[in-house]
C-alpha positions in Angstrom: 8.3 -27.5 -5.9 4.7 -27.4 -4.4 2.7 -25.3 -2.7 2.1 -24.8 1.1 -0.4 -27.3 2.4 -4.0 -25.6 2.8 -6.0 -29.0 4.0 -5.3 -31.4 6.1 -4.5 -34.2 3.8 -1.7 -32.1 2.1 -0.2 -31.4 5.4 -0.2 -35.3 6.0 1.6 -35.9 2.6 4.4 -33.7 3.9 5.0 -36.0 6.8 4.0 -33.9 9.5 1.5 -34.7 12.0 1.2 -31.0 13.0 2.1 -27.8 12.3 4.2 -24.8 14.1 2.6 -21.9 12.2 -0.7 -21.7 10.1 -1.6 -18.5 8.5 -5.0 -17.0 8.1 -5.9 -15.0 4.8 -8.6 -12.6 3.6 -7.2 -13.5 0.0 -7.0 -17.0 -2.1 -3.8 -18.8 -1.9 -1.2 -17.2 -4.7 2.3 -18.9 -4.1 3.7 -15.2 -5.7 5.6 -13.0 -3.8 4.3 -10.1 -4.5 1.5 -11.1 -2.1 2.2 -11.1 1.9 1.1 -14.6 3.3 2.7 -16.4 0.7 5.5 -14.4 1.3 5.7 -14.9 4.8 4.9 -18.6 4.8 7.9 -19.1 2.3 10.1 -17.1 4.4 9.3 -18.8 7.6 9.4 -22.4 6.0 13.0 -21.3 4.9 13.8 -21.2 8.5 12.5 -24.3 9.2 8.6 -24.3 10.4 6.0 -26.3 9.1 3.7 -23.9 8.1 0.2 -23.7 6.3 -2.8 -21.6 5.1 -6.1 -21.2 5.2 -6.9 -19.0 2.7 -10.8 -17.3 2.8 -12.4 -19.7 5.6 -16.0 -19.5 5.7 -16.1 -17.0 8.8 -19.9 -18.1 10.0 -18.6 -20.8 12.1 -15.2 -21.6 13.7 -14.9 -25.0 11.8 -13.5 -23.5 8.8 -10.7 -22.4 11.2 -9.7 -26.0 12.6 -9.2 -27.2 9.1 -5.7 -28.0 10.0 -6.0 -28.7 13.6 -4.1 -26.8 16.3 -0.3 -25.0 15.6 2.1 -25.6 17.9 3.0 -21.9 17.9 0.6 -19.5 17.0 -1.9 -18.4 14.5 -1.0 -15.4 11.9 -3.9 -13.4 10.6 -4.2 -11.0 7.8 -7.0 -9.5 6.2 -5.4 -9.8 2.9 -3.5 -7.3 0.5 -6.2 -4.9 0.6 -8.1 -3.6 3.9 -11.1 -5.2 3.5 -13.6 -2.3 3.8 -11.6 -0.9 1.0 -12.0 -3.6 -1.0 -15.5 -4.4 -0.2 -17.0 -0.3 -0.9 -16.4 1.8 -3.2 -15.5 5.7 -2.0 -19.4 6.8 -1.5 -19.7 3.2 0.4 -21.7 1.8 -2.2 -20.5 -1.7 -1.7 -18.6 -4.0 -4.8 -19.7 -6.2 -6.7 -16.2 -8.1 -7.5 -13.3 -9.5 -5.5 -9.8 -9.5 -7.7 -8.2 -11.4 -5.0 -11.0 -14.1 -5.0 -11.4 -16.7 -7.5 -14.0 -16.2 -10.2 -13.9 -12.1 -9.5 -16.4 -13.0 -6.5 -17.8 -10.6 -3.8 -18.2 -11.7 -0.2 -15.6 -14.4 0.3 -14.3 -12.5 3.3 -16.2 -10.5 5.7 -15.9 -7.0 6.7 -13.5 -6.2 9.0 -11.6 -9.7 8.4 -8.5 -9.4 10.8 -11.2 -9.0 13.9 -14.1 -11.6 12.7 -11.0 -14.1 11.9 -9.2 -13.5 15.2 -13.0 -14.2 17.4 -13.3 -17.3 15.5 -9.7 -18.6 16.2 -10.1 -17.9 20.3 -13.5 -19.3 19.5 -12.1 -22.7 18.2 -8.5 -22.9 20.0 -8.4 -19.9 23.2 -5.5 -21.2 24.3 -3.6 -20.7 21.1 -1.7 -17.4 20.2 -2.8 -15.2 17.6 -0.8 -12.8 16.0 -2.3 -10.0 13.6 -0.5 -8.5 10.8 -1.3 -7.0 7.3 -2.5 -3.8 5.9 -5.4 -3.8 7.6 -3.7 -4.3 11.0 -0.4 -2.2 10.2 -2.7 0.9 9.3 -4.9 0.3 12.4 -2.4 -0.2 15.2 -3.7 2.9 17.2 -6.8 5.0 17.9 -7.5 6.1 14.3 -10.1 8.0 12.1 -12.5 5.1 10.2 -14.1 6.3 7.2 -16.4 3.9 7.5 -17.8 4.5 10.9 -17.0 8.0 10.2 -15.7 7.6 14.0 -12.6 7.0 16.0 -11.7 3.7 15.9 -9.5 2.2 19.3 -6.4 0.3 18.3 -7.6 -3.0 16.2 -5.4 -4.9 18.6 -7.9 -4.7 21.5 -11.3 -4.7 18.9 -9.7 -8.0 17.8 -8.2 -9.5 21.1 -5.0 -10.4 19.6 -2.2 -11.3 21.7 0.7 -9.2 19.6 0.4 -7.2 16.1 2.9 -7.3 13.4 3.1 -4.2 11.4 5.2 -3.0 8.0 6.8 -6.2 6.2 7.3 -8.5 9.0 10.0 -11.2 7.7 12.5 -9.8 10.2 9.8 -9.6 13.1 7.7 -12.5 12.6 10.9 -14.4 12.1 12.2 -13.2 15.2 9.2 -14.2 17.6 8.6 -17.5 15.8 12.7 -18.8 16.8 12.1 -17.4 20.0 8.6 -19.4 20.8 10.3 -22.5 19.3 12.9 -22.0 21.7 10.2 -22.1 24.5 9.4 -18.6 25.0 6.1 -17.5 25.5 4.2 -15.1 23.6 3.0 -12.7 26.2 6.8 -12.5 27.4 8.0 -11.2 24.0 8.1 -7.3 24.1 10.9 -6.2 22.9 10.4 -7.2 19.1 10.5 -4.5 16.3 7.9 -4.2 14.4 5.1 -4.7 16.9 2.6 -3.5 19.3 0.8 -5.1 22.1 -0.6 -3.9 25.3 1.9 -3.8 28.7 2.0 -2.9 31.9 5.5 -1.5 31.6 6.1 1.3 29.5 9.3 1.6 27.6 11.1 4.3 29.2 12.3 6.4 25.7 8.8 6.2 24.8 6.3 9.1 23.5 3.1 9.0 24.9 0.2 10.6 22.5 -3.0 11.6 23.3 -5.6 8.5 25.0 -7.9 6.8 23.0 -10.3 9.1 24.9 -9.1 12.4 24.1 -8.4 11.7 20.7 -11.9 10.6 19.9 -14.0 13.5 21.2 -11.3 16.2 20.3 -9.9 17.3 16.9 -7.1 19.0 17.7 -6.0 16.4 19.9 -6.2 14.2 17.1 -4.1 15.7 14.9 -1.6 16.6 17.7 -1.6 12.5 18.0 -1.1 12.2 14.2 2.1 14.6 14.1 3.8 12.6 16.8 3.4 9.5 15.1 4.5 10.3 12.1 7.6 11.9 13.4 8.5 8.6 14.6 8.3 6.7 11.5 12.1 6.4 10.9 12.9 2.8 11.9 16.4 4.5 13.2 15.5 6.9 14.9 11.8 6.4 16.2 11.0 6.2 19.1 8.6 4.0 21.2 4.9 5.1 21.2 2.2 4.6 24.0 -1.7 5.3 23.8 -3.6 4.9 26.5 -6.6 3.0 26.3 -9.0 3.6 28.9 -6.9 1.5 31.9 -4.9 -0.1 29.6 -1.8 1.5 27.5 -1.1 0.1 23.8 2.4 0.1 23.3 4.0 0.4 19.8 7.3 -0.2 19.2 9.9 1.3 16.3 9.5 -0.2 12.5 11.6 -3.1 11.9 14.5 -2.0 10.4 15.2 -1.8 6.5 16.4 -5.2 5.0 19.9 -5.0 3.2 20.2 -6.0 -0.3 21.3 -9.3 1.0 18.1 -10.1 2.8 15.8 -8.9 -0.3 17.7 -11.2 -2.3 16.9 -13.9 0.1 13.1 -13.0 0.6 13.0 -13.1 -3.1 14.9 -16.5 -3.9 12.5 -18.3 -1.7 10.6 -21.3 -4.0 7.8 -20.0 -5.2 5.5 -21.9 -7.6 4.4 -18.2 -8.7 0.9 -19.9 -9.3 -2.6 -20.5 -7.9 -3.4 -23.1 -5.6 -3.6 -26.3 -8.2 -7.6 -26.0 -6.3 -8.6 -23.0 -8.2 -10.6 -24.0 -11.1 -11.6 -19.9 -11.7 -9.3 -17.4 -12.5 -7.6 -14.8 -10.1 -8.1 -11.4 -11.3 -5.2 -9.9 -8.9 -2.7 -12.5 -10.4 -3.6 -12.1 -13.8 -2.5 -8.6 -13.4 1.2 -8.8 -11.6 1.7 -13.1 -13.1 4.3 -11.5 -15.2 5.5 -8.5 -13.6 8.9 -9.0 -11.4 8.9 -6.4 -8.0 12.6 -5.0 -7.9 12.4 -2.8 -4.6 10.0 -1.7 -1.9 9.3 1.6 -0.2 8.9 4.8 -1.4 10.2 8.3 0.0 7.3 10.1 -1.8 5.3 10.6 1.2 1.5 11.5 -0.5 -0.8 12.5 1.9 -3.5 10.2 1.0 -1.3 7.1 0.6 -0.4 4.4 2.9 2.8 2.8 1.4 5.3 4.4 3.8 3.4 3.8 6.7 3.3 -0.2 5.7 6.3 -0.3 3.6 8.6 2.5 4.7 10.0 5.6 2.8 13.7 3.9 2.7 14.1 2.0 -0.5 14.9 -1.6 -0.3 16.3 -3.0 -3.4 17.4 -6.1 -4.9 20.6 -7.5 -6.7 20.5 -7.2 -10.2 21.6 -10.7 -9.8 18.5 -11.4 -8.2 16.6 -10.1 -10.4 17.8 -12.2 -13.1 16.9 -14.9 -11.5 14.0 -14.2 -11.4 13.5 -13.4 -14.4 15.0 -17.1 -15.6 12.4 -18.5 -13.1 9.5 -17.0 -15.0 11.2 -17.9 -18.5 10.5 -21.4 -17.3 6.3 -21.0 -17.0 4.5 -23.2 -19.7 2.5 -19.8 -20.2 5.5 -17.2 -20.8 5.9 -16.0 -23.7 8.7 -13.7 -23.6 6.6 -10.4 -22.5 7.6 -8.8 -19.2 4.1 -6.3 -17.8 6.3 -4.4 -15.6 9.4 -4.7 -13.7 9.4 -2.2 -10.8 8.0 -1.7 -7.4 5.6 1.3 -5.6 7.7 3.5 -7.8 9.5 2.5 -10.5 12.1 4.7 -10.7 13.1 4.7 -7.0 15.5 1.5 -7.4 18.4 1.8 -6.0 18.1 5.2 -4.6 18.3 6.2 -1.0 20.0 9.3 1.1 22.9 11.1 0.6 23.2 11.9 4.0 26.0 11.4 6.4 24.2 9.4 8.3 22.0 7.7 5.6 18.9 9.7 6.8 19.2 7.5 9.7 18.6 10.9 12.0 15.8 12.2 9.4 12.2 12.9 10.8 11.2 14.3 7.0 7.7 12.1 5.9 9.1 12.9 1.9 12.4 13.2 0.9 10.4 15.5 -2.2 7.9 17.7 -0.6 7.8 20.8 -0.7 11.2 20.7 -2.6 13.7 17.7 -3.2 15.7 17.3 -0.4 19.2 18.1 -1.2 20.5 14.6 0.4 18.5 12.2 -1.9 20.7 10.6 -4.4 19.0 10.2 -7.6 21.4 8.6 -9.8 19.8 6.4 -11.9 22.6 4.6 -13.1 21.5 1.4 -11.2 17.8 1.4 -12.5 19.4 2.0 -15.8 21.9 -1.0 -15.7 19.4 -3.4 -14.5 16.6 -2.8 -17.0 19.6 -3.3 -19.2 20.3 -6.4 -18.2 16.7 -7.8 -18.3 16.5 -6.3 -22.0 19.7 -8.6 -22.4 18.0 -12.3 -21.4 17.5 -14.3 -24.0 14.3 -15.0 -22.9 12.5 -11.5 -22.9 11.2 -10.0 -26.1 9.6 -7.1 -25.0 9.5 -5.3 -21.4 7.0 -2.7 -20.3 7.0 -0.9 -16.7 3.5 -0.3 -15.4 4.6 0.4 -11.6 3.9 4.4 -10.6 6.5 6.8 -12.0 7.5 10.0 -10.0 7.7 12.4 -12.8 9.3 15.1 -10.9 12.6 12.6 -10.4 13.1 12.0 -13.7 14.4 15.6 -14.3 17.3 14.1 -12.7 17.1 10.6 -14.7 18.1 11.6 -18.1 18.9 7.9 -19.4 15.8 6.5 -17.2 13.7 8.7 -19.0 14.9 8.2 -22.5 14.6 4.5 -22.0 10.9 4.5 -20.9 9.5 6.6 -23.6 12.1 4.7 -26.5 11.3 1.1 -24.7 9.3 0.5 -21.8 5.9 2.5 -22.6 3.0 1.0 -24.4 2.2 3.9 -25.9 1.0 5.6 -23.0 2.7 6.4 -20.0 0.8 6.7 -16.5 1.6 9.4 -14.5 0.0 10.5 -11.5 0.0 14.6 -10.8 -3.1 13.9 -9.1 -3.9 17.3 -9.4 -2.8 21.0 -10.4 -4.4 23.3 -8.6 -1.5 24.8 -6.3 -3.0 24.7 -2.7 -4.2 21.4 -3.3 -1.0 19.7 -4.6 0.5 21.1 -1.5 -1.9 18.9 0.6 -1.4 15.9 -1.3 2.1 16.4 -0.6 2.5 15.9 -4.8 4.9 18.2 -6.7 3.5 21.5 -8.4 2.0 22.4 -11.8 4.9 23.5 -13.3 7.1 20.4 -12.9 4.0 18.2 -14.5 4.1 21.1 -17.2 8.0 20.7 -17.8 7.8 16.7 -17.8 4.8 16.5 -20.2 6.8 18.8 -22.3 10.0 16.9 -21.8 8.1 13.2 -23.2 6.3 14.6 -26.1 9.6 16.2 -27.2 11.1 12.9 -26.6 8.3 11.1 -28.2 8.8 12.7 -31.5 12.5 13.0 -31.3 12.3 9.2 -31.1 9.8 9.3 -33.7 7.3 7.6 -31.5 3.4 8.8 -31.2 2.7 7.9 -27.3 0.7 10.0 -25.1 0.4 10.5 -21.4 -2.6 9.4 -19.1 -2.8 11.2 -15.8 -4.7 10.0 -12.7 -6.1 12.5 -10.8 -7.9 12.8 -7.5 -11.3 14.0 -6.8 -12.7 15.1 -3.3 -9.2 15.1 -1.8 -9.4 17.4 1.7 -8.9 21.3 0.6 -9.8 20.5 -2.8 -13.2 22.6 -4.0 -16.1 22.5 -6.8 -13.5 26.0 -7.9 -10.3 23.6 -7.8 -11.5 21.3 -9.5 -12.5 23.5 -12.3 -9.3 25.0 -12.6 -8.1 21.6 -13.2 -9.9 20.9 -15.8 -9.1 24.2 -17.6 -5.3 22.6 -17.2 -5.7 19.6 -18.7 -7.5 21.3 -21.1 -4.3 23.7 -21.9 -2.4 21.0 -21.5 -3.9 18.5 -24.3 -5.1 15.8 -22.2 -8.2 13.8 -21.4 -9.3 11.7 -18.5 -11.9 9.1 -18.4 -11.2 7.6 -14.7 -11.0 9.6 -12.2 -10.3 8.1 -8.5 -12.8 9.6 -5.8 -10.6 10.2 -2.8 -10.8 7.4 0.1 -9.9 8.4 3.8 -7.2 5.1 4.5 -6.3 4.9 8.2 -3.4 6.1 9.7 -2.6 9.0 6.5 -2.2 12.1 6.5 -5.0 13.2 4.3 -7.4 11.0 6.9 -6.5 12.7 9.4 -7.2 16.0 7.5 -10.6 14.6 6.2 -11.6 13.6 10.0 -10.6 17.2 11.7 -10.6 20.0 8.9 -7.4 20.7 9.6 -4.2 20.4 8.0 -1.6 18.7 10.4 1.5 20.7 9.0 0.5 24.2 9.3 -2.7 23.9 12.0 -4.6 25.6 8.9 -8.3 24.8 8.6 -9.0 23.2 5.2 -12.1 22.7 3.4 -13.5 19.0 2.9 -16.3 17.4 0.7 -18.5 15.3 2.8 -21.2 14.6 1.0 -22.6 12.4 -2.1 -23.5 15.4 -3.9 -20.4 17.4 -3.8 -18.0 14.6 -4.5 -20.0 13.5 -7.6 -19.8 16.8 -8.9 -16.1 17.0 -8.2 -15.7 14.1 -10.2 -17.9 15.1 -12.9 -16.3 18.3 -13.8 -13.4 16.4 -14.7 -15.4 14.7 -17.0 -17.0 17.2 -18.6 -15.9 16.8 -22.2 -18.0 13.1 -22.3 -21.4 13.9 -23.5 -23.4 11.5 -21.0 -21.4 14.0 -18.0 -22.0 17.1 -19.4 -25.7 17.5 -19.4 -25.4 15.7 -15.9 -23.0 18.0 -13.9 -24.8 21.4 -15.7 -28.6 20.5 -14.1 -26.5 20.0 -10.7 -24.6 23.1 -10.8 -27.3 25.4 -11.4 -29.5 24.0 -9.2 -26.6 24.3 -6.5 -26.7 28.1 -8.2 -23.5 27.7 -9.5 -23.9 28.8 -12.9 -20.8 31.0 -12.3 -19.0 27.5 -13.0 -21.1 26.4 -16.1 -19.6 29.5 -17.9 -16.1 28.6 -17.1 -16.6 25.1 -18.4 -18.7 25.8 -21.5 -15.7 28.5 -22.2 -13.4 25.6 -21.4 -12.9 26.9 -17.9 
């Protein structure tokens, strides 16, 4: 087993004299698939292209990008697993120092806005080649949206790149599909029919929703958000329909989300050889892989639908999981690495207890236009038996090979009301003494935003572990992240929160300032004031000063923060809030 050639001289020890696809990352070369090139490059290898990488080309000059020569097919771009404006600045823009997903923890291996400087140096170097864009940053970015960074409207990235096609979601089934097709001689520009992808046409699908231009969009609010309902009304892959933005003269056209893959095809994706390590080239370590090297992903999606989160809109709310079978393998694969040692650091996905759930529906929620199956309330069709989470975290425990097995992945708390032995295994087994959970916040008009459950269900899980806790005779305690300067969340809000966890028995000492990501719906509430499920105006932190005091208030009970957040608030004249805090709110 070896990886995917990323230089010329490994593509000539394969044999080949050229090859059909070569990808284009933002990130170093991690033959794990948890990471999306690799992914993809495995996948369409298994279908038999030549394909390689060129992982983090020196973007200053196109010869980095002929490093191994011309494809016969097309070029695949991505940005990486993070946008890379995310990853480069921190919430107030202040820009990073570190790089997890570059050898050595570096900063500045990839350049800001990768997807469009990597796509101008490919037409720069080969114009008559293909290129075809894919990613979070592209998937998030498909149509006129709200950049934080700008603090603008941003056209489609399709036409700030000049990309001939876009590939958004998890693009085995769509990237698949146009790959056979060009190797059957099709061309590019005459494939328009694909799932999963957007380009710009001429002719206009005729079942298609057209949304407010690029033009009206960017100079009005409400038409904005009016844009941002549609879209997200047509997020089921079932059921969603085509959608067309005009551009100026030309019309972007985005067709439905690929479809769901079937247990079948996970378990395929999944089987695929991975090394599960580094490029042998990498003499630094790789912070990112560090952190998942011995985590196994069971399932993808999640039918949480958070406001401020972009995992349904790239992954999809209908949960895709894999064969216990499958699993195992997996796990028998890792058993083999010279540097396991029997310790599994999570075994999950975007939320952990989500395998093997999905709708109850008739119709399997093919017909459903609902973002979250759990906001406001649970829907009555979501099955949330955890029988098959339970059986295969049983199974793992069982491997000879595994000593100890923690999950780490996200946990919706207010499922496991419903996920009796679930729950009972993670606080007897599978926490480390501290369980992350994410409430995000409890002040009641800002969980409803966030699209997160309400105070009283954290209140009745936190009460639920300790009781387990001690009835299993273990002491383990519960770390909460939480959200500051979320849109509709207030100086006030946030000191009610901290009078909660105050109540409550807890402590924080992160808190995650609240990032506008493309294409959410808490973006689109940041950008236009307004919330785009009720037409309600909401109230929104702009500025430096009011988001560091949202975030120190949370911290109040660390000396260095106290002193800090008290000069600010009374010289905002807010010693009204002062009071409340030094009376512990």
């Amino acid at each position: 087993m070896s990886h995917l050639p990323i230089t010329a001289e490994e593509v000539k020890r394969r044999g080949w004299d050229e090859l059909d696809i070569i990808f284009v990352s933002g990130d170093a070369y991690i033959d794990h698939p948890a990471f999306g090139v690799p992914l993809l490059a495995r996948w369409l290898e298994a279908h038999g292209f030549r394909v390689g990488i060129i992982p983090q080309p020196d973007w200053r000059s196109k010869e980095a990008f002929m490093a191994l020569g011309r494809p016969r097919l097309f070029f695949a771009v991505a940005a990486g697993a993070m946008d890379s404006l995310v990853a480069h600045y921190t919430p107030r823009k202040k820009l990073r120092h570190d790089d997890a997903y570059t050898p050595g923890n570096r900063h500045g291996a990839r350049p800001n806005r990768a997807t469009i400087v990597y796509t101008g140096r490919l037409k720069e170097a080969y114009r008559d080649v293909p290129v075809v864009i894919g990613g979070v940053e592209a998937s998030l970015r498909r149509l006129a949206h709200y950049d934080y960074w700008d603090d603008k409207v941003r056209r489609s990235i399709l036409l700030d790149a000049k990309a001939d096609l876009l590939c958004f979601g998890m693009a085995e089934q769509s990237l698949l599909e146009i790959a056979t097709r060009m190797r059957e001689g099709e061309q590019l520009a005459a494939i328009r029919d694909v799932r999963g992808t957007t380009f710009v046409g001429q002719h206009l699908p005729e079942t298609a929703v057209v949304l407010p231009s690029f033009e009206q969009v960017s100079t009005d609010k409400t038409a904005f958000v009016s844009a941002f309902r549609q879209m997200e009304a047509e997020q089921n892959p079932w059921c969603g329909r085509p959608l067309v933005q005009a551009h100026g003269d030309r019309q972007v056209v985005c067709l439905p989300p690929p479809l769901p893959l079937d247990m079948a095809a996970m378990d395929a994706v999944y089987r695929l050889p991975f090394t599960r390590e580094p490029h042998p080239s990498y003499r630094e370590l790789i912070p990112a892989f560090e952190q998942i090297k011995l985590s196994i992903t069971t399932h993808r999606g999640c039918f949480g639908g958070c406001a401020f989160c972009a995992i349904a809109g790239h992954q999809g709310k209908f949960i895709q999981s894999r064969s216990q079978t499958s699993v195992l393998e997996e796990v028998e694969r890792l058993a083999q690495k010279r540097w396991f040692a029997g310790a599994l650091s999570d075994l999950g996905g975007p939320t952990a207890n989500m395998y093997g759930l999905g709708c109850g529906a008739k119709d399997g929620g093919r017909n459903c236009r609902r973002p979250s199956c759990l906001h406001p309330a649970p829907c009555p069709n979501l099955k949330s038996d955890d029988s098959h989470a339970v059986a295969m975290l049983q199974a793992v425990e069982r491997h000879p090979a595994i000593r100890h097995l923690t999950i780490s992945s996200g946990i919706r708390h207010d499922l496991l009301a419903k996920q009796e032995r679930y729950f009972a295994g993670l606080v007897a087994r599978y926490t480390g003494g501290l369980l992350k959970v994410a409430p995000e916040h409890l002040a009641e008009r800002v969980v409803r935003l966030m699209r997160k459950p309400d105070r009283s269900t954290f209140e009745r899980f936190l009460k639920q572990f300790r009781e387990e806790s001690r009835r299993q005779g273990k002491r383990q305690g519960v770390v909460p992240y939480l959200i500051s300067g979320h849109p509709g969340c207030t100086l006030e809000d946030m000191v009610v929160l901290a009078g909660e966890l105050k109540r409550l028995g807890l402590k924080v000492e992160q808190v995650q300032e609240f990032t506008p990501t493309p294409a959410t719906a808490a973006a689109c509430m940041y950008h236009t004031g307004i919330d785009p499920e009720t037409g309600d105006t909401v109230f929104v932190a702009k500025s430096d000063r009011e988001k560091i005091l949202q975030k120190g208030v949370l911290l109040w009970h660390l000396p260095e923060q106290r002193q800090k957040v008290r000069q600010m608030l009374l010289k905002e004249g807010r010693g009204d809030l002062v009071k409340r805090l030094e009376k512990g709110c």
